[in-house]
C-alpha positions in Angstrom: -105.9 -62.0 -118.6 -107.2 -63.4 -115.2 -109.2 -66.8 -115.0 -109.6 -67.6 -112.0 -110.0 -65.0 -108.7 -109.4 -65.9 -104.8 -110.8 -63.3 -102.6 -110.1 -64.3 -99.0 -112.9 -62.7 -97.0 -112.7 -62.3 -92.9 -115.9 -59.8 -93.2 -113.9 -56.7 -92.1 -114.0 -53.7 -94.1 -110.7 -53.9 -96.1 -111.8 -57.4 -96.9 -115.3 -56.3 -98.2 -113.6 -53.5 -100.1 -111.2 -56.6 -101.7 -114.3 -58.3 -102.8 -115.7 -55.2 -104.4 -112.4 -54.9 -106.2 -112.4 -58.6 -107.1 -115.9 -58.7 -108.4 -115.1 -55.8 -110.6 -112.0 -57.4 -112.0 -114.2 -60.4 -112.7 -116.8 -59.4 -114.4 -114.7 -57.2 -116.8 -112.7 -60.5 -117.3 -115.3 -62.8 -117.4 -113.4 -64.6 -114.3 -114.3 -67.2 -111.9 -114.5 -66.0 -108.4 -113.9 -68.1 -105.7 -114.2 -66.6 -102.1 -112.8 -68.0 -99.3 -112.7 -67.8 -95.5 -110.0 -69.5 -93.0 -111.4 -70.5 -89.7 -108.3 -70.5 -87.6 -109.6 -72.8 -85.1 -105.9 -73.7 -83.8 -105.7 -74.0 -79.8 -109.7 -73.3 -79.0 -111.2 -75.9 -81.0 -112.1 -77.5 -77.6 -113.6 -74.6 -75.6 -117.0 -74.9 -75.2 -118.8 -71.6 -75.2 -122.4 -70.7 -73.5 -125.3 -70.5 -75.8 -125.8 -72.6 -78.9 -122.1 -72.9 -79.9 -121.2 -76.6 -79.6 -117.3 -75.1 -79.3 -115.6 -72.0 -79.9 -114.6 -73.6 -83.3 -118.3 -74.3 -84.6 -118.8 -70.7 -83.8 -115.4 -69.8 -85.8 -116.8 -72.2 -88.9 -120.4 -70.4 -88.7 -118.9 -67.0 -88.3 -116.9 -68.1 -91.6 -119.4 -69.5 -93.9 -121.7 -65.8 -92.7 -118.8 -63.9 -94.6 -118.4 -66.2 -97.5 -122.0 -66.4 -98.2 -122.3 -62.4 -98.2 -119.2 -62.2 -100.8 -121.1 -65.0 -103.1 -124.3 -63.4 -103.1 -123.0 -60.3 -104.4 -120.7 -61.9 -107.1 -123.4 -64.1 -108.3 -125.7 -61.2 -108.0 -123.4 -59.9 -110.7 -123.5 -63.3 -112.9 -120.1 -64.2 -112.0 -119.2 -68.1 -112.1 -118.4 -68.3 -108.1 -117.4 -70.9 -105.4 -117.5 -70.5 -101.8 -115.3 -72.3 -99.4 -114.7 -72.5 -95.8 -110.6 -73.6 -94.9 -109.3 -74.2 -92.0 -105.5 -73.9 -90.4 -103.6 -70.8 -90.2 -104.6 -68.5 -92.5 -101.7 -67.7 -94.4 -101.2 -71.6 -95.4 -104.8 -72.4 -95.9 -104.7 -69.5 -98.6 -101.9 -70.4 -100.9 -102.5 -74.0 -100.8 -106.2 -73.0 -101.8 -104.9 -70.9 -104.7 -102.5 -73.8 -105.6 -105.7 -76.1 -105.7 -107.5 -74.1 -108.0 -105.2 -72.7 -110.2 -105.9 -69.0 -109.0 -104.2 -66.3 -111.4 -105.0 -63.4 -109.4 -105.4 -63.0 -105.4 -107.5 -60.2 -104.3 -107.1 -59.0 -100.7 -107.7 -56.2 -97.8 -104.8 -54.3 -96.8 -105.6 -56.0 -93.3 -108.0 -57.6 -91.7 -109.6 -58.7 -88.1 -106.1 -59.9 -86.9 -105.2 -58.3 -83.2 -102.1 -56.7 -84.0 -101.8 -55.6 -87.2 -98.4 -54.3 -89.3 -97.6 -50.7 -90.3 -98.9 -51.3 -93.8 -100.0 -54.6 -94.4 -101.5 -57.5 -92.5 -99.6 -60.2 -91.7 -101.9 -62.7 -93.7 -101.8 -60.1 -97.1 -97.9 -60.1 -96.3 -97.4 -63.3 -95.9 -99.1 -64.6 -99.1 -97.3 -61.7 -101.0 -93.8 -62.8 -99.6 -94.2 -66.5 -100.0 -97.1 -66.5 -103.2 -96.3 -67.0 -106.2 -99.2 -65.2 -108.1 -100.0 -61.9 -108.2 -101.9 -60.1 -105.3 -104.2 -57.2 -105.8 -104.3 -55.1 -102.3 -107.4 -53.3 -102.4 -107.6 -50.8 -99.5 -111.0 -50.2 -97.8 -110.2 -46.5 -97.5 -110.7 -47.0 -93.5 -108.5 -45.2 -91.9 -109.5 -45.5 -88.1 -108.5 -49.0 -88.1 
């Protein structure tokens, strides 16, 4: 039933449950997984931080590739077929046109993630690509309820 998998990752809990859920779903499948992390570097791409940060957006890009990396260890420690990627742009863009690139069947997603201000229900990023997508989004929900 599902071929292909996206499972956007920002490492926060709802996210990590989504990948849980998504590796599940491939395995019984036999899907590919392909995880995937938007750095939103937007407006602070230039801002140099202190430290070993060249820029606040090379820290955004390393913090990225930290939470993809986790999400494809564990799927390929489960001998799923799985690609990690690192976008960029706003989040809920980067997404879609990433699951138009690789054909993605099934999206699998946190109920929110580490946005500021989040929604009553949903994050703004899982909302968005539910309103605007045009495949079908699993919301898997991390079972957090202090956030």
């Amino acid at each position: 039933m599902f071929d292909t998998i996206l499972v956007p990752t920002d490492g926060s809990d709802h996210a990590e449950a989504a990948a849980e859920t998504a590796i599940e779903l491939a395995t019984v499948h036999d899907a590919a997984v392909y995880v995937a992390c938007v750095a939103d570097t937007g407006p602070l791409a230039d801002l140099r931080l202190p430290g070993d940060a060249a820029s606040a957006e090379d820290a955004m890009r390393g913090r990225a590739r930290e939470y993809v990396d986790a999400v494809v260890d564990r799927a390929d420690a489960a001998g799923l077929d799985v690609t990690g990627t690192v976008l960029e742009g706003p989040p809920e863009e980067a997404l879609l046109e990433y699951a138009g690139e690789i054909d993605a069947d099934l999206v699998v997603m946190g109920t929110r993630g580490r946005g500021g201000v989040h929604r009553m229900a949903l994050g703004s990023v899982t909302d968005h690509v539910i309103r605007f997508g045009d495949i079908p989004v699993f919301v898997a929900n991390s079972g957090s309820q202090s956030e």
